[in-house]
N, C-alpha and C positions, 0 to 999 in steps of 0.2 A: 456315928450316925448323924446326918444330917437330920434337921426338923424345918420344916417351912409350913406357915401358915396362909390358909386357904378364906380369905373374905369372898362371902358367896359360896361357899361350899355348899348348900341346899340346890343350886341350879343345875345344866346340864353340862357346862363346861365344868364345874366345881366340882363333879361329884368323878367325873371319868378322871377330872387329871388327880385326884386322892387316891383314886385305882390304881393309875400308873407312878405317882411319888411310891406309896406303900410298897407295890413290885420292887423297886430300885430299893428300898430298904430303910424308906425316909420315917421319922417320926412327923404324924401326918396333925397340924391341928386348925379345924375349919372354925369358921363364925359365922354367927347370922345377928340379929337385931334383938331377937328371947329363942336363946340355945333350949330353954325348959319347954316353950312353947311350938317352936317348929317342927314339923314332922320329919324332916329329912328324907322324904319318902324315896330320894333319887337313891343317898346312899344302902339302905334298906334295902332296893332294887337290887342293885350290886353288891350283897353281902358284906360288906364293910363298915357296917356306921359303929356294930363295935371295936374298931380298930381308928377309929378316932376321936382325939378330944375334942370336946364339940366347946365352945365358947362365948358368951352373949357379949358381943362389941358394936356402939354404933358407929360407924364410919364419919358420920356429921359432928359429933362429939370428940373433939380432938382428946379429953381428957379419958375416955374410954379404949380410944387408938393407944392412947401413952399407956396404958393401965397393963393392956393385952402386949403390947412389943415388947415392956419392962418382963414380963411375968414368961410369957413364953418364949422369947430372946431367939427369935426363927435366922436360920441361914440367909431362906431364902421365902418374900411374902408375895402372892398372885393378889393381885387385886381383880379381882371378877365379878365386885358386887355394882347393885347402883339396879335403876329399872332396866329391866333388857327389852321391854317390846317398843317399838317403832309408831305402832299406832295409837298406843296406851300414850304416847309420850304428847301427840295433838292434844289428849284429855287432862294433862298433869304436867304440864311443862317445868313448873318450880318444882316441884319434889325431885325428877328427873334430872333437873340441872344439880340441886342440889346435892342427892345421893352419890352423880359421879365428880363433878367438881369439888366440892368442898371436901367428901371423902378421899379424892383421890390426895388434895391437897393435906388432909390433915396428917395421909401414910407419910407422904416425904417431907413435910416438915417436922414429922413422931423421929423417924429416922434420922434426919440431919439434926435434932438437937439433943439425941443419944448421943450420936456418934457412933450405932451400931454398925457393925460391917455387914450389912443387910444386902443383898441381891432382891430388887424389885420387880417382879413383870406385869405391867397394868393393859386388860385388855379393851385395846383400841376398835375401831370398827372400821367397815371399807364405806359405813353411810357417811363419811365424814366426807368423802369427794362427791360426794352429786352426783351428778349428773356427768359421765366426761365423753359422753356424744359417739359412745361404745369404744373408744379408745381403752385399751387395758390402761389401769391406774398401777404404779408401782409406788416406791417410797419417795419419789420428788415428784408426786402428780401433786398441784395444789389441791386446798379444802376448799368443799362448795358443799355446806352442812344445806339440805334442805328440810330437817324434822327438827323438833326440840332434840329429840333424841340426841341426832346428829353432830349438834353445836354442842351438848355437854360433855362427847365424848370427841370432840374437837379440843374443847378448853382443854378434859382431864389429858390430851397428849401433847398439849404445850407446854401445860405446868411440869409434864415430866420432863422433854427434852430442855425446859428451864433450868429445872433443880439439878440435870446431869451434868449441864454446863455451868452452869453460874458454881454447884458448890462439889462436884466431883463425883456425885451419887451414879451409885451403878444401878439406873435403872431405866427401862427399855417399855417400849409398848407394841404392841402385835396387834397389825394393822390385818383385823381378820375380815375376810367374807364369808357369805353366809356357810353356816355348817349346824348341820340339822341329825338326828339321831334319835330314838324309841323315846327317851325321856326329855326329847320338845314341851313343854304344856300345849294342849291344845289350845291355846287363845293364840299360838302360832298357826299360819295360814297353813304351814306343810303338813302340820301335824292336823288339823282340820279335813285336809285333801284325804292323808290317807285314813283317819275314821271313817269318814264319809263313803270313801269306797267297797271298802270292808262294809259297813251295814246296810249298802245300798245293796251288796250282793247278797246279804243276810236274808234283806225283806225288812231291815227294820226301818228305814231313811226312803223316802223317795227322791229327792233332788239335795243338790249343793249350794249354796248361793254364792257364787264369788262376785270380788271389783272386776277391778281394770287386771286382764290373764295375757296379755299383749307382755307385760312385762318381763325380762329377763336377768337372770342374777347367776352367779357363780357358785355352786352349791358344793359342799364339801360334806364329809364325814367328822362327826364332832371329837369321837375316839383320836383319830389322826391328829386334830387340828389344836389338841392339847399334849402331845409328844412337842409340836412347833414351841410351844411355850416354855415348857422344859428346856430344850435347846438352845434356848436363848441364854437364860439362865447362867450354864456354862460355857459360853464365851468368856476368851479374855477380855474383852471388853464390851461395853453394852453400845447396843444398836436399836434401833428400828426395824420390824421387817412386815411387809405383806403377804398374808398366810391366803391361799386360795389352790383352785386346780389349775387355773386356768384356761376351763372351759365354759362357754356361759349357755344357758336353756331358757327359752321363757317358761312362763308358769303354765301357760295351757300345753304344755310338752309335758310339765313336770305332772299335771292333770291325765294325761294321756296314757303317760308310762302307768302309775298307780291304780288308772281303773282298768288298764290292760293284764296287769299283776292278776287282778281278779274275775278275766273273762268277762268285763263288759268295754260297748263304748262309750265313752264317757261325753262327747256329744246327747246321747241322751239321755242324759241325768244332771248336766250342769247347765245353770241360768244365771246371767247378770243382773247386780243389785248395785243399783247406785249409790245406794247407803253406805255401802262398803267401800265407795273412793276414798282416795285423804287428800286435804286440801293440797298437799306435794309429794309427788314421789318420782322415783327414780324410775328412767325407760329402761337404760340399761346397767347394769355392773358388772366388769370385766376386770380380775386381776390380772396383775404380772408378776408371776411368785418365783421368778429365778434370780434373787436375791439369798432367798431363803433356800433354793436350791446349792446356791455354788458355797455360801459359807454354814449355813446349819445341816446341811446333807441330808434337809428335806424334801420332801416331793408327796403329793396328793397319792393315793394308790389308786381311792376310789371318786365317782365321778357322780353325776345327777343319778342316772338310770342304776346305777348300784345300789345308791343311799337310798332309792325309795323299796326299791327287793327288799333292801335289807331291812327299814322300818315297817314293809308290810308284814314278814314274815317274823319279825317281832311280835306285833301285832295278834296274829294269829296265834301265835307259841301261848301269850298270854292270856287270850280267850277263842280255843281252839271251834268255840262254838259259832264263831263270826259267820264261817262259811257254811252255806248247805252242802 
C-alpha cells in the first residue's frame, strides 16, 4: 500500500484528490496548520475525513516539515497548500509569498536532506503567464506573474524545477487553469455567480455585483483536474505539464450559462462594481493541454457550460429549497 501525504488537504483540490488516492487504495494522510482546530468541512462533504489521518504541519517551519516526512515517511507528497485566492493575494502579498515559496522550499529541501525516495507534485498555476495576448500558453510559454499570487507560485515552480535538476528529486508541478467544483468557497467569483443565481431565483438576492465580466479564462472540473496530478506522479520520470480544457469563456458567458440553469436572464439582475477591479488582471487565459494529453492520457471531459450545471445542481441537491 502506497501512503502519500496531502499539504492542504482541507481545500478543494485536497479533499477530491484524498477521494481518488483512497479509491486506488492509497493510505491517505493530509495536513493543515491546527489538524485539532480545522473543520475539514470539504472532506466531511465527501464521506471520508474518517479514512484519513489528519496532521498539524506548518509549511514555513521547515522543522515541522522534517517532523511530519520522518513520521509518516509518504511515497508520494502533493503540495496543494499556500493561499489560493488571486484577489486575497493584492491584500496579503507576504503571507502569500510566504506560505508558497518558503513551504514549497522547506518540502524539497525536508526531502533532499532525508534522502527519502519521495515522489513530489507541487501545484502550479496558469496565473503565472499573464497575460499572453489570448495565445494558448503551454509549458515553454514564458512567466508574466501579474498578482502577488502569481509570482509566489512562479517562485514555488522554479525552486522545484531547481531542486529536480541541481540534486535528481523526482519532482513536477501542474501548471493548472482554472477548475472550479461545489466545494469552491465562495470568496471565489464562480462560486459567488452561481449563489447569486440560485437565490436570485429564490427571492432571496435581488442583484450581483461583479468587476471587469469582459474577462475570459479556461475553466475545468476540479474532480478531473486532480486525476492530472496523480498522473504525473507515475511517470517514469518527472516533468511539468499544463492541466486545462482548452477551451476559454468569459465570465459574462459563464454569468449567463448559471442564470440560464435557473430560468432567468441574467442581464437583469447583474450590475458593475468598480470596487471589485484589481489593480492587475488578466484579459485572457487560454491553455494548451496536449502535452498532458500525448504522455499522461489526459484530456478535460467536461468544459465551462458543464461545470456550472454541474455546481448548480449541487447546489440545489444541498438545499433543495433554493428554488420556487
Amino acid at each position: 500500500m502506497k501512503t502519500a501525504l496531502i499539504c492542504g488537504v482541507s481545500g478543494q483540490d485536497g479533499a477530491y484528490l484524498a477521494d481518488l488516492l483512497l479509491k486506488k487504495g492509497y493510505s491517505v494522510c493530509g495536513t493543515s496548520r491546527d489538524a485539532q482546530m480545522s473543520s475539514f468541512r470539504n472532506l466531511s462533504s465527501l464521506g471520508i475525513r474518517e479514512k484519513i489521518k489528519l496532521e498539524s504541519m506548518s509549511l514555513t517551519d521547515f522543522r515541522s516539515v522534517l517532523q511530519i516526512l520522518t513520521k509518516i515517511q509518504p511515497d508520494e507528497v502533493y503540495n496543494l497548500a499556500g493561499q489560493s485566492s488571486v484577489g486575497l493575494s493584492f491584500e496579503q502579498p507576504v503571507e502569500t509569498l510566504e506560505s508558497m515559496a518558503i513551504g514549497t522550499l522547506n518540502l524539497l529541501e525536508a526531502i533532499r536532506f532525508t534522502k527519502a525516495k519521495i515522489k513530489l507534485y507541487n501545484a502550479s498555476s496558469s496565473e503565472c503567464f499573464g497575460d499572453t495576448k489570448g495565445l494558448p500558453a503551454d509549458e515553454n510559454t514564458p512567466f508574466h506573474p501579474r498578482s502577488p499570487y502569481a509570482v509566489a507560485k512562479a517562485t514555488a515552480f522554479w525552486e522545484v524545477a531547481n531542486y529536480r535538476e541541481a540534486y535528481g528529486l523526482f519532482a513536477c508541478s501542474g501548471i493548472l487553469f482554472n477548475h472550479e467544483s461545489p466545494l469552491r468557497p465562495e470568496r471565489f467569483v464562480t462560486q459567488k455567480i452561481i449563489k447569486a443565481a440560485i437565490d436570485i431565483a429564490a427571492g432571496k438576492q435581488e442583484k450581483l455585483y461583479l468587476g471587469d465580466i469582459s474577462v475570459q479564462r479556461d475553466w475545468g472540473w476540479a474532480p478531473e483536474y486532480v486525476e492530472a496530478m496523480y498522473l504525473m506522479l507515475q511517470q517514469q520520470e518527472p516533468d511539468d505539464y499544463v492541466i486545462a480544457t482548452g477551451e476559454t469563456y468569459s465570465l459574462e458567458k459563464f454569468v449567463e450559462v448559471a442564470f440560464s440553469c435557473v430560468g432567468l436572464n441574467w442581464q437583469n439582475y447583474v450590475e458593475s462594481d468598480s470596487n471589485l477591479l484589481r489593480p492587475t488582471d488578466i484579459a485572457v487565459g487560454r491553455g494548451n493541454p496536449s502535452k498532458a494529453e500525448q504522455k499522461l492520457g489526459w484530456k478535460a471531459k467536461y468544459k465551462m457550460p458543464d461545470v456550472v450545471r454541474m455546481m448548480i445542481e449541487a447546489k440545489l441537491v444541498v438545499s433543495p429549497s433554493g428554488l420556487q
